[in-house]
C-alpha positions in Angstrom: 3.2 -15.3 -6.6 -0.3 -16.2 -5.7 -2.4 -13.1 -4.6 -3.1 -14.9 -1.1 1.0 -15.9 -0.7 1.5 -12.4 -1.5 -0.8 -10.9 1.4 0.5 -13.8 3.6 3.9 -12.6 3.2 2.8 -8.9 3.8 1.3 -9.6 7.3 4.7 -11.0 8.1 6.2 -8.0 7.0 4.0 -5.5 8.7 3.7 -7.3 11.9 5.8 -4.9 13.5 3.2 -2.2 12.8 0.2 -1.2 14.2 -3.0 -1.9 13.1 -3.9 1.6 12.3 -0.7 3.7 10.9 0.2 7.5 10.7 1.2 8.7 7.6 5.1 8.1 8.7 4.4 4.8 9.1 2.9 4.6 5.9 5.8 6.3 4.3 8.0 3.8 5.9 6.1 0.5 5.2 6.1 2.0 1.4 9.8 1.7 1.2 10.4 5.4 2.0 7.9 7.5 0.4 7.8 11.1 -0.1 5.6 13.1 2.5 3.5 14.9 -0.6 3.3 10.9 -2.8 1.8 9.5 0.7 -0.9 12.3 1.3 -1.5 12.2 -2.6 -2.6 8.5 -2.2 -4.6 9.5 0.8 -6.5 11.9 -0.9 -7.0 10.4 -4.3 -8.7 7.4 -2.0 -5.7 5.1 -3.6 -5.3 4.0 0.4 -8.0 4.2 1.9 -8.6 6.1 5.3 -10.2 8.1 7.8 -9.2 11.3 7.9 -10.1 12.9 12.0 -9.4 16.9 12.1 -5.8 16.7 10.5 -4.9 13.1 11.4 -5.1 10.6 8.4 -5.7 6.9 10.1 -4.8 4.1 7.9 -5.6 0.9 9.1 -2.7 -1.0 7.7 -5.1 -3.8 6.1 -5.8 -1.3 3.9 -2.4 -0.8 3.1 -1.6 -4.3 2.9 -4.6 -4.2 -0.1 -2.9 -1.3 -2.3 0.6 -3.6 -2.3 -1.8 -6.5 -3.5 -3.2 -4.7 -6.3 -0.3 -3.1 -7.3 1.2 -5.9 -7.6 -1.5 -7.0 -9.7 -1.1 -4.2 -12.1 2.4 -4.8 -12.8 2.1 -8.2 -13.7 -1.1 -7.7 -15.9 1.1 -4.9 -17.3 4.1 -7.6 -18.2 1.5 -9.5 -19.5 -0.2 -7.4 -21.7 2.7 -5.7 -23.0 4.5 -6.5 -26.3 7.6 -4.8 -25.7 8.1 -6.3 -22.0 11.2 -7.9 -21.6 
């Protein structure tokens, strides 16, 4: 999967969503999350955000750009790998 088909294919996905998410949303649109893996991405700048008193904002381009480059990592894992299947 091309890196654009792949982001194409997450818009359609996420169109349901709003263009800046809560943290539940973000758990959600991450196939279920934990509550403490979520904020861990937050903070680690993984996802980037805004963070306003307590309130993490996430616009969810910016989630859209983590699945992207996830999914990069995997597949440069497979490929680099000798023991991948």
């Amino acid at each position: 999967m091309t890196q654009n088909s792949a982001r194409n294919d997450y818009f359609r996905m996420f169109r349901s969503y709003p263009d800046v998410v809560h943290v539940d949303e973000l758990r959600e649109m991450l196939g279920g999350i934990g509550r403490t893996t979520a904020y861990a991405l937050l903070k680690s700048g993984r996802i980037e955000s805004i963070k306003m008193g307590r309130v993490y904002l996430i616009p969810k381009i910016n989630v859209i750009r983590f699945l992207c480059e996830s999914e990069k990592s995997v597949e440069r894992w497979f490929t680099t790998n000798p023991f991948s299947v």
